[in-house]
C-alpha positions in Angstrom: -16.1 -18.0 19.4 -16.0 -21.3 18.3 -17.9 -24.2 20.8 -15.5 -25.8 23.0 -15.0 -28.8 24.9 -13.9 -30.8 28.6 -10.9 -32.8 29.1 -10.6 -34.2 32.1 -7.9 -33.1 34.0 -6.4 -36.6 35.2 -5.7 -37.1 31.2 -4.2 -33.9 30.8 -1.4 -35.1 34.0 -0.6 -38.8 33.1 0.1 -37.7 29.4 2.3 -34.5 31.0 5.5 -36.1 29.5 4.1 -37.4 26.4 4.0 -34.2 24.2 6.1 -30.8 25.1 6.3 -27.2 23.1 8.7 -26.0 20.8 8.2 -22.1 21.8 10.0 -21.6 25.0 7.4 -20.9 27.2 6.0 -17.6 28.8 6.1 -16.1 25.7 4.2 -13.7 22.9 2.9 -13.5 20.0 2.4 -10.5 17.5 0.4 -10.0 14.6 0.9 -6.2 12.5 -0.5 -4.9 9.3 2.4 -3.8 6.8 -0.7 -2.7 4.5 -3.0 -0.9 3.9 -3.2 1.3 6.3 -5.8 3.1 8.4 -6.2 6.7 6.4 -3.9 5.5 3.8 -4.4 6.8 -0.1 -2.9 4.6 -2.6 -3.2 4.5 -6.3 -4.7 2.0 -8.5 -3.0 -1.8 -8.6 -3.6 -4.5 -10.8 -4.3 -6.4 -7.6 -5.0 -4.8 -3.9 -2.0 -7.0 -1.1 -2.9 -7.5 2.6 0.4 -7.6 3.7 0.6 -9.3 7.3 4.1 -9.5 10.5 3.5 -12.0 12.4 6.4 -11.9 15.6 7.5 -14.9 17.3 7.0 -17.4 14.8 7.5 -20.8 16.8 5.1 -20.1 18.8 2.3 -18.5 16.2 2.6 -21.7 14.4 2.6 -23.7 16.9 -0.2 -22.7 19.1 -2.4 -21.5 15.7 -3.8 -18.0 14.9 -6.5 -17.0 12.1 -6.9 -14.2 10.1 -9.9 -12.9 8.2 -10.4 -10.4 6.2 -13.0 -8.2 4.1 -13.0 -5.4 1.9 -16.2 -3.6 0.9 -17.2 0.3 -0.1 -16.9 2.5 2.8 -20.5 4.1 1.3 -23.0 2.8 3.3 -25.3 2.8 0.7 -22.9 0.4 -2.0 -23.7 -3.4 -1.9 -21.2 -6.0 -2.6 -17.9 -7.4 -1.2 -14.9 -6.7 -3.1 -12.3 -9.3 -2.0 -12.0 -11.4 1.6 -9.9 -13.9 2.5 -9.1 -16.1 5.6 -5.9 -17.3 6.9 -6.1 -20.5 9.2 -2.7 -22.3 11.3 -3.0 -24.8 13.4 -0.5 -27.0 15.2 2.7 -26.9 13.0 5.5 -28.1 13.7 7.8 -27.2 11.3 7.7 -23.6 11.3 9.2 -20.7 9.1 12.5 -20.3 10.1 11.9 -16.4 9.7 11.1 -14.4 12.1 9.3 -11.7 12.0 7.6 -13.4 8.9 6.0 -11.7 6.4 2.6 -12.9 4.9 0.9 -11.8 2.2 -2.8 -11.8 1.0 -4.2 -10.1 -2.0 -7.5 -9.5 -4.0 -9.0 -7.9 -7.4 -7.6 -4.6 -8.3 -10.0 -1.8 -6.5 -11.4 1.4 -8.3 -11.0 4.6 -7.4 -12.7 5.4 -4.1 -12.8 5.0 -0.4 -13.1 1.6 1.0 -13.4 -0.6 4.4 -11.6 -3.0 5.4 -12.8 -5.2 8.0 -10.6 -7.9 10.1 -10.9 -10.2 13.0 -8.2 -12.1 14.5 -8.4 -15.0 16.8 -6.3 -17.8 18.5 -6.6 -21.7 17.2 -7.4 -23.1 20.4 -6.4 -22.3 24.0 -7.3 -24.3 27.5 -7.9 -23.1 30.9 -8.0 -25.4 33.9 -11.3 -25.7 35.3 -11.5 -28.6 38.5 -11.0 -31.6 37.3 -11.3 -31.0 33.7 -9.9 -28.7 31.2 -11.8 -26.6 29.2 -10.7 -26.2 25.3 -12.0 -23.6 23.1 -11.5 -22.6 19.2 -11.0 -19.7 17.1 -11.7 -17.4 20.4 -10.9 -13.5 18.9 -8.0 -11.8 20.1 -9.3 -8.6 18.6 -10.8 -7.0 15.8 -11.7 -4.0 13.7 -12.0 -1.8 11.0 -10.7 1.0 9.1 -10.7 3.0 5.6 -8.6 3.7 2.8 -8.2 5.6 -0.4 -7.9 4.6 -3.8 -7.3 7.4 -6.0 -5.8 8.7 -9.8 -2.0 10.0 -8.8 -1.7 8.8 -5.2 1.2 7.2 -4.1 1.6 3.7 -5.2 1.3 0.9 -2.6 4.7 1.3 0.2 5.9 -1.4 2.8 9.1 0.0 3.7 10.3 2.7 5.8 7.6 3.0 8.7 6.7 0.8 11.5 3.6 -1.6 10.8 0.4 -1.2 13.1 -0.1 -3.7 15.8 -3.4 -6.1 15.4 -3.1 -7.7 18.3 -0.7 -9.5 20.8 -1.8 -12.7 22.8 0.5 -14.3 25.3 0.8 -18.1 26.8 1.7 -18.6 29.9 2.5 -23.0 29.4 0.4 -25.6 27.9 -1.5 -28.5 28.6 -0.8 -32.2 27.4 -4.0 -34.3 27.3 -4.3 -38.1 25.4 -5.6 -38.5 21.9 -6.1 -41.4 19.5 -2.8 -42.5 18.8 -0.8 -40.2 21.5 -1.3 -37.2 22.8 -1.3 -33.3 22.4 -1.0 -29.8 23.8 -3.4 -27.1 24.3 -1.5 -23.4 25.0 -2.8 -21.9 28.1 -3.3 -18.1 27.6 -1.5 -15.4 30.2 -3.4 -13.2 32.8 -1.6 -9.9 31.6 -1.2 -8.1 28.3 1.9 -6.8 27.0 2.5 -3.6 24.9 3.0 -3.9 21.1 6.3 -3.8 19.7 5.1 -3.1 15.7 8.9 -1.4 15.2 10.7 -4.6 15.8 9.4 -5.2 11.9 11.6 -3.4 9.6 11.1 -3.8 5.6 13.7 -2.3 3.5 13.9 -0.6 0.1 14.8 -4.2 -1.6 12.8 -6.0 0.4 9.9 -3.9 -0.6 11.0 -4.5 -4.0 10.7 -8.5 -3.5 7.4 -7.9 -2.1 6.5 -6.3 -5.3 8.0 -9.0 -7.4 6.9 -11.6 -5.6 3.3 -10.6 -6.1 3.5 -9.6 -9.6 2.8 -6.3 -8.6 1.8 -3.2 -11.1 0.8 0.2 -10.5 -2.3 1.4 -13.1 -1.7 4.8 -14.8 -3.7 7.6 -14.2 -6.3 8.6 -17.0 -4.2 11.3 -19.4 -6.7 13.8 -18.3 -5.3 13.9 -14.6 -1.5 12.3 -15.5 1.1 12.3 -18.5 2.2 8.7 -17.9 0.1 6.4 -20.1 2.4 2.9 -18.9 2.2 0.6 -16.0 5.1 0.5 -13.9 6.1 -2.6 -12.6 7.6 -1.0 -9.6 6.7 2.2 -8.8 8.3 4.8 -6.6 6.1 7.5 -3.9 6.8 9.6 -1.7 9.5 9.3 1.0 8.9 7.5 3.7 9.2 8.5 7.3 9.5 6.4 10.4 7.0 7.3 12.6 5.1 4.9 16.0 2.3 3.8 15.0 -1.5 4.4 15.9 -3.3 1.5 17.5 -6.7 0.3 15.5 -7.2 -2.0 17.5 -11.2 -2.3 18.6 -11.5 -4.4 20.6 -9.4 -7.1 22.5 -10.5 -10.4 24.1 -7.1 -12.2 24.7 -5.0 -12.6 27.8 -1.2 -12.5 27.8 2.1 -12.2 30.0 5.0 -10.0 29.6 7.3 -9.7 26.4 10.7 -12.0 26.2 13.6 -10.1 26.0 14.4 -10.5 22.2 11.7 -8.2 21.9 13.7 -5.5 22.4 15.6 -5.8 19.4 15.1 -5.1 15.7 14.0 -7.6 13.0 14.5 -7.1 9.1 12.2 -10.0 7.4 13.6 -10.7 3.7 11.2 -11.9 1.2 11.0 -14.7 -1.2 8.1 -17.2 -2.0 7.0 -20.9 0.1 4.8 -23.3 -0.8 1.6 -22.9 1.9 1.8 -27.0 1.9 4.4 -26.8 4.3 2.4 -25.6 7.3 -0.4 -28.0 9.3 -3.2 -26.7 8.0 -3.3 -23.0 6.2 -6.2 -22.3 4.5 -7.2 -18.9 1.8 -10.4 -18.6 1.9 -12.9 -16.5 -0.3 -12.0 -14.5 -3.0 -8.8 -13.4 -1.6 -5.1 -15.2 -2.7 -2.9 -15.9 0.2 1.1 -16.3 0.2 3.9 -16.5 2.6 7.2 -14.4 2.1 10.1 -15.6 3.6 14.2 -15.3 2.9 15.4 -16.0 -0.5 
């Protein structure tokens, strides 16, 4: 966690009217993994996607969240870090109008083998009253983890669609606080006392949509070596095996955040389509490492 710092609290009330939300507050936010998954055995890519949901997108703009990643060989005894990237929002006010939206990462191809992916993800900033003064805090995890996968000769080739993503980790407000800074002021989001269930199924991908993901990423499955297959092309977009809808398994390790119950549009189903954005339209978003980051939205 990030160091944080004291506003005092008579700043926070005179500026109350100053500066108000644009999420409709209590409220939620989600963040699932469409890919890779934990267990998962995929075949070789010219490039390896982190595929992100993120539900509620008002507020997850609004209020921030970050996102890091790592990949590295699940043999204890291999050095080196494959790819990693990290994913900073903070403060933006003009938000995707999609929601869920779908956000995409990805890094070098990977060879042949089991790997680890690492991940961590945390809030921008929250606030919590504390006497007079309000204490503010960064980058504060919500939760984090880590699981393997499989890259192997004649696997299936990477799949978004047909399944419900796995929750990473939900995080709920329960208002905000409004506090002057140079020029005007600005609002901290106050995290909730209670946590509310995932809801990973409300993010539904589609055969086509899958099929934008793969365009949009420039996508191409590597043939197997003619020892072990009879294709010697790359296809631009391959097919595997069907896919089932199934709940998902939880990976998440460990969990640090506070939140309040779900809203009631929760209950119902969400298919994000895909295209491409510029990042430059958010208030700061940020791809670090050696990882490439985009955003996929509606065409």
């Amino acid at each position: 966690m990030f160091a944080g710092r004291s506003i005092s609290l008579w700043m926070v009330l005179v500026n109350a009217s100053l500066s108000v939300a644009l999420a409709q507050l209590p409220t939620s936010v989600e963040v699932d993994i469409v890919f890779p998954r934990p267990n998962g055995r995929y075949a070789r890519t010219d490039h390896f996607p982190v595929v992100l949901a993120i539900q509620n997108t008002v507020a997850a703009f609004e209020f921030g969240y970050g996102f890091s990643w790592l990949i590295s060989p699940a043999d204890p005894y291999a050095f080196g870090i494959e790819g990693q990237g990290d994913i900073f929002v903070v403060e933006e006010t003009t938000p995707p109008l999609q929601d869920p939206y779908i956000q995409t990462n990805y890094t070098a191809g990977l060879d042949v083998g089991q790997w680890s992916l690492s991940w961590s993800l945390t809030n921008a900033r929250t606030c919590v009253e504390a006497g007079m003064f309000v204490d503010e805090t960064f980058f504060t995890t919500i939760s984090n983890g880590t699981f393997m996968f499989t890259i192997a000769d004649g696997a299936p080739s990477p799949k978004f669609a047909g399944s419900c993503p796995d929750p990473l980790g939900v995080v709920s407000y329960s208002t905000v606080e409004t506090y002057s800074v140079v020029g005007g002021s600005n609002i901290c989001p106050v995290t909730a006392s209670a946590t509310p269930a995932p809801s990973p199924c409300r993010v539904t991908i589609d055969d086509a949509q899958e099929s934008s993901i793969y365009k949009a990423l420039d996508l191409s499955v590597i043939a197997a070596p003619a020892s072990t297959s009879s294709s010697s092309s790359t296809t631009q977009i391959a097919t595997s095996s069907e896919a089932t809808t199934s709940q998902p398994s939880s990976i998440i390790a460990t969990s640090t955040s506070s939140a309040l119950q779900e809203t009631a549009a929760a209950s119902s189903t969400s298919k994000p389509n895909v295209g491409t954005t510029k990042s430059s339209s958010m208030g700061l978003l940020m791809a670090i490492g050696f990882g490439v980051m985009m955003d996929l939205v509606v065409l």
